[in-house]
C-alpha distance (Angstrom), angle and dihedral (degrees) to the residues before:
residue distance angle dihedral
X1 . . .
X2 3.72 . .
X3 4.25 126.7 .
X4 3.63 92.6 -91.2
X5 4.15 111.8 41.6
X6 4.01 70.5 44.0
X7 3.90 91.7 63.6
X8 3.39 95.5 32.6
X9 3.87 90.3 59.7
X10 3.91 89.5 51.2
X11 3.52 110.7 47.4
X12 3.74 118.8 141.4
X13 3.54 137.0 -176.8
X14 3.78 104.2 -114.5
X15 3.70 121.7 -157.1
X16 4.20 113.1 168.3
X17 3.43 116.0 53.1
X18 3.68 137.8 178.0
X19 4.14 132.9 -104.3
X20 3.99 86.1 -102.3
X21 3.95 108.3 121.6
X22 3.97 119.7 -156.3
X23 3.23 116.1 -102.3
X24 4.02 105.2 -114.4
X25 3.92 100.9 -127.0
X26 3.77 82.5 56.0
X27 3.61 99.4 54.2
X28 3.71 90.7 46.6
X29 4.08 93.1 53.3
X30 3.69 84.5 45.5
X31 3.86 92.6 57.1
X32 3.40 92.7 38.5
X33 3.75 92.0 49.9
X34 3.94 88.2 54.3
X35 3.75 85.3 57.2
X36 4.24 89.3 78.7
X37 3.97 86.8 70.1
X38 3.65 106.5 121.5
X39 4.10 108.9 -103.3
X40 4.03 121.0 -158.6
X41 3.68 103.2 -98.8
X42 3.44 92.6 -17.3
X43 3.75 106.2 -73.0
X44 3.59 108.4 129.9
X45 3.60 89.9 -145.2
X46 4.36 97.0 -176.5
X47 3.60 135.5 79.7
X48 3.90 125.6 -169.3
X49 3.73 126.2 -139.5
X50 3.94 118.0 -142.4
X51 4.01 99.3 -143.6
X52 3.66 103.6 -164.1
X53 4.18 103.2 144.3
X54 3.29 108.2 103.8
X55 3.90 104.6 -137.0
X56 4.08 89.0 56.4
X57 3.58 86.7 48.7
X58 3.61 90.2 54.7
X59 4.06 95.9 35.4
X60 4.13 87.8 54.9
X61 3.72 97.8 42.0
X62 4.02 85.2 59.5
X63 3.48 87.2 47.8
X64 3.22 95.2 48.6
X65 3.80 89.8 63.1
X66 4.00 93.8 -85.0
X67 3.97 93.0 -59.2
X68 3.90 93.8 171.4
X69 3.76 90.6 -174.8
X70 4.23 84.2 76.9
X71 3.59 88.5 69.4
X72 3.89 103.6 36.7
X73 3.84 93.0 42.1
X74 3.98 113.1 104.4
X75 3.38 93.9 -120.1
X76 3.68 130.8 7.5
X77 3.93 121.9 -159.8
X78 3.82 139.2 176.8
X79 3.27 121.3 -138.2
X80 3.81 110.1 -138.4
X81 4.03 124.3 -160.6
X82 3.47 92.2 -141.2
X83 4.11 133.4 -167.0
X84 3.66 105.8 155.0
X85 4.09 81.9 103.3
X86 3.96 98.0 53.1
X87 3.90 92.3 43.9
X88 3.73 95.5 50.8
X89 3.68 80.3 48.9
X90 3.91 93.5 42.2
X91 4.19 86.3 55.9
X92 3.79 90.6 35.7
X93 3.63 88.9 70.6
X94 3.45 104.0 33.4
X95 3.75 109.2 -98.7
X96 3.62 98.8 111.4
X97 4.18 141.1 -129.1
X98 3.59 115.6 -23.3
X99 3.80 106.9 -110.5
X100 4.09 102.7 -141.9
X101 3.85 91.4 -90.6
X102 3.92 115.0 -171.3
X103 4.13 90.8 -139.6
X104 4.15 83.6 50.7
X105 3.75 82.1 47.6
X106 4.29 98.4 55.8
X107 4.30 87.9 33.1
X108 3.99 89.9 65.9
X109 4.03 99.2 37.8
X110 3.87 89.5 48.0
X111 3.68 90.1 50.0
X112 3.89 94.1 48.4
X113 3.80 90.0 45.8
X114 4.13 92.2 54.9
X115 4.12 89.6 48.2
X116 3.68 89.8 50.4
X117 3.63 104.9 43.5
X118 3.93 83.3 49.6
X119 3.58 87.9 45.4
X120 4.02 87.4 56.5
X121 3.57 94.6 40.9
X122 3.62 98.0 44.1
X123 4.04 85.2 49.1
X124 4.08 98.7 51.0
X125 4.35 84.8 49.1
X126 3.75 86.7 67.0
X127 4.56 92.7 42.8
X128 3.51 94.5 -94.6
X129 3.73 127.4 142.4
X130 3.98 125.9 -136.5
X131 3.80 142.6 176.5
X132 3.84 128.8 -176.4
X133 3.65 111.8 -129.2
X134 4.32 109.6 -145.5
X135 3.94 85.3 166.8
X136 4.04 94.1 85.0
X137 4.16 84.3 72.6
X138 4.19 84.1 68.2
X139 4.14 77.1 83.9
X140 3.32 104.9 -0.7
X141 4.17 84.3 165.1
X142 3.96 91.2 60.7
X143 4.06 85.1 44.9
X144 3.35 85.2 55.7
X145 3.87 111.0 45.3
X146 4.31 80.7 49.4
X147 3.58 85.8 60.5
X148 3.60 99.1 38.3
X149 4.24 83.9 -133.9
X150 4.43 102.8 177.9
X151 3.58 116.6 -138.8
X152 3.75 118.0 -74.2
X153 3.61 83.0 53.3
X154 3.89 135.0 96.5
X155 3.93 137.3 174.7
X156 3.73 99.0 -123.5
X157 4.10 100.0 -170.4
X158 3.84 123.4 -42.8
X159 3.76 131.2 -113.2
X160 3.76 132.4 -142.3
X161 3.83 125.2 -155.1
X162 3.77 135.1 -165.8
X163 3.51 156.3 88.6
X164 3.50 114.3 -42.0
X165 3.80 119.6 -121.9
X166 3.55 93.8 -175.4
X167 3.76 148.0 30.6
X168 4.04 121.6 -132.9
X169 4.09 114.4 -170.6
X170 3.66 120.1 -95.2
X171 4.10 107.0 -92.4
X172 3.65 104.3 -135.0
X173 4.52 108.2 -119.6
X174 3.45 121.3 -145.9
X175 3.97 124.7 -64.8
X176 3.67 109.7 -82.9
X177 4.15 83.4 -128.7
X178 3.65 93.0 58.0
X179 3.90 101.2 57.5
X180 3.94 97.1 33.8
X181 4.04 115.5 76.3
X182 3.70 119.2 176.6
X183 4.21 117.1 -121.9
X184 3.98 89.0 -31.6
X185 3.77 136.5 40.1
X186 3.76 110.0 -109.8
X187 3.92 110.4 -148.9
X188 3.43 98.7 170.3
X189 4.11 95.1 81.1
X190 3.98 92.6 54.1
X191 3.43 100.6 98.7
X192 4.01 86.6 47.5
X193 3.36 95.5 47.9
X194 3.26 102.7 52.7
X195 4.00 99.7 47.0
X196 4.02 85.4 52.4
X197 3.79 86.0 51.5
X198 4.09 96.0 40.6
X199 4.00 88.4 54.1
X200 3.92 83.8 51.4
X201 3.87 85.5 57.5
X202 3.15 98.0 43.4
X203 3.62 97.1 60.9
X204 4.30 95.8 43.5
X205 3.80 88.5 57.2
X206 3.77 96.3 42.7
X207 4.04 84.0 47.2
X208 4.41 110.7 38.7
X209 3.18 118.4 99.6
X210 3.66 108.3 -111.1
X211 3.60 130.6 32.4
X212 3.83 100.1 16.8
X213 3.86 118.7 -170.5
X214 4.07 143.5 178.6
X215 3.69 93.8 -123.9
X216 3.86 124.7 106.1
X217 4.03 122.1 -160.5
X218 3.80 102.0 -78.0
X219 4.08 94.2 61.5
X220 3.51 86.0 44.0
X221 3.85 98.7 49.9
X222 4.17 92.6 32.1
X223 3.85 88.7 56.3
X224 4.39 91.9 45.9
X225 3.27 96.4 54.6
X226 3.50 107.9 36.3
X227 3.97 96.1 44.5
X228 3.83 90.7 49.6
X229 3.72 102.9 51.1
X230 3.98 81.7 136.5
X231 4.03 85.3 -158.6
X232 3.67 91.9 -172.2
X233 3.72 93.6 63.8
X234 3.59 95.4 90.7
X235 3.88 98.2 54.2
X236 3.70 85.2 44.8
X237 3.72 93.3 59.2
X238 3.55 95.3 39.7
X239 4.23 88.9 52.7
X240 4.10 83.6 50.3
X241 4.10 92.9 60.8
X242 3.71 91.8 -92.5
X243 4.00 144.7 111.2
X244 4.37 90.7 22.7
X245 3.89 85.5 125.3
């Protein structure tokens, strides 16, 4: 198996890190590296923010649900769907304002979600740790005002970088069998899958080293999504220049 279906397969979320910095050529050929993600027509539509004053590190790690790791990490970014770019280019040549349209909307989160998963992926190839941070949308507004983001622009999740001080075991994903169907989606083996899956679960948290748990990967997912509905997302977006139609 080559280096990078390698990494690829062992990605984990890392949370302690040592008092190593990143060198800052290296971060900048990492981000710059993340910029070969594909991009939907080519527009680049993100920006990241380099957090590295201490009180906003502090101010969005309580936001972020008290997510220490945001102020410990190296280096601490936000990654911004960003179309302040393609509107200036939108009135630039005479096609007006964007109007806050949903496919606009999907265009500029894909596009921030390629750059930072090859931001991630590009950072664990060189031994260092990462973790995406979804807990800045709790306030994404107060996230926002820190950063001073315009409108057309959102923080989408944050990411931390660094050197890890710590090693968790490898969560086991999903069978490749259960998330590919061939030429239609088959429904009918949900319920199956999932059980198969949940007993897998069951037995990794019982089994890891540290925090062990009775809970399998339904509770686990059930629980996520349904106690982080983050309801005011949507007037959020809208007040940001996005979501009108």
């Amino acid at each position: 198996m080559n280096p990078i279906l390698q990494a690829q397969l062992n990605h984990k979320s890392i949370r302690q890190y040592t008092d190593k910095t990143i060198d800052e050529v290296l971060l900048k050929q990492l981000i710059q590296c993340a910029q070969g993600a594909a991009s939907s027509s080519f527009i680049q539509a993100y920006s990241l923010v380099q957090v590295s004053n201490k009180e906003n590190r502090q101010k969005i790690a309580t936001l972020a649900g008290g997510q220490k790791w945001v102020e410990s990490a190296a280096e601490f970014f936000v990654i911004c769907a960003d179309l302040t770019r393609v509107e200036y280019c939108s009135l630039a040549q005479g096609l007006g304002e964007l109007e806050g349209n949903t496919e606009h909307f999907i265009a500029a989160t894909t596009d921030a979600t390629f750059f930072a998963q090859n931001l991630m992926l590009g950072a664990e190839s060189v031994g260092l740790g990462a973790v995406f941070i979804g807990g800045i949308r709790n306030d994404p507004a107060q996230v926002a005002e820190l950063l001073n983001l315009p409108n057309q622009v959102y923080p989408v999740f944050g990411l931390c970088l660094g050197y890890p001080d710590a090693q968790p075991d490898l969560k086991p994903r999903l069978p490749v069998d259960v998330i590919l169907h061939k030429d239609s989606y088959d429904s009918g083996r949900c319920a199956e899958n999932v059980k198969s899956y949940d007993a897998q679960m069951q037995a990794y948290y019982q089994s890891r080293g540290d925090n062990q748990k009775n809970s399998n990967w339904s509770e686990q997912t059930a629980t996520a999504v349904q106690k982080k509905k983050r309801e005011h997302m949507l007037g959020f977006l809208q007040q940001r220049g996005f979501l009108k139609c």
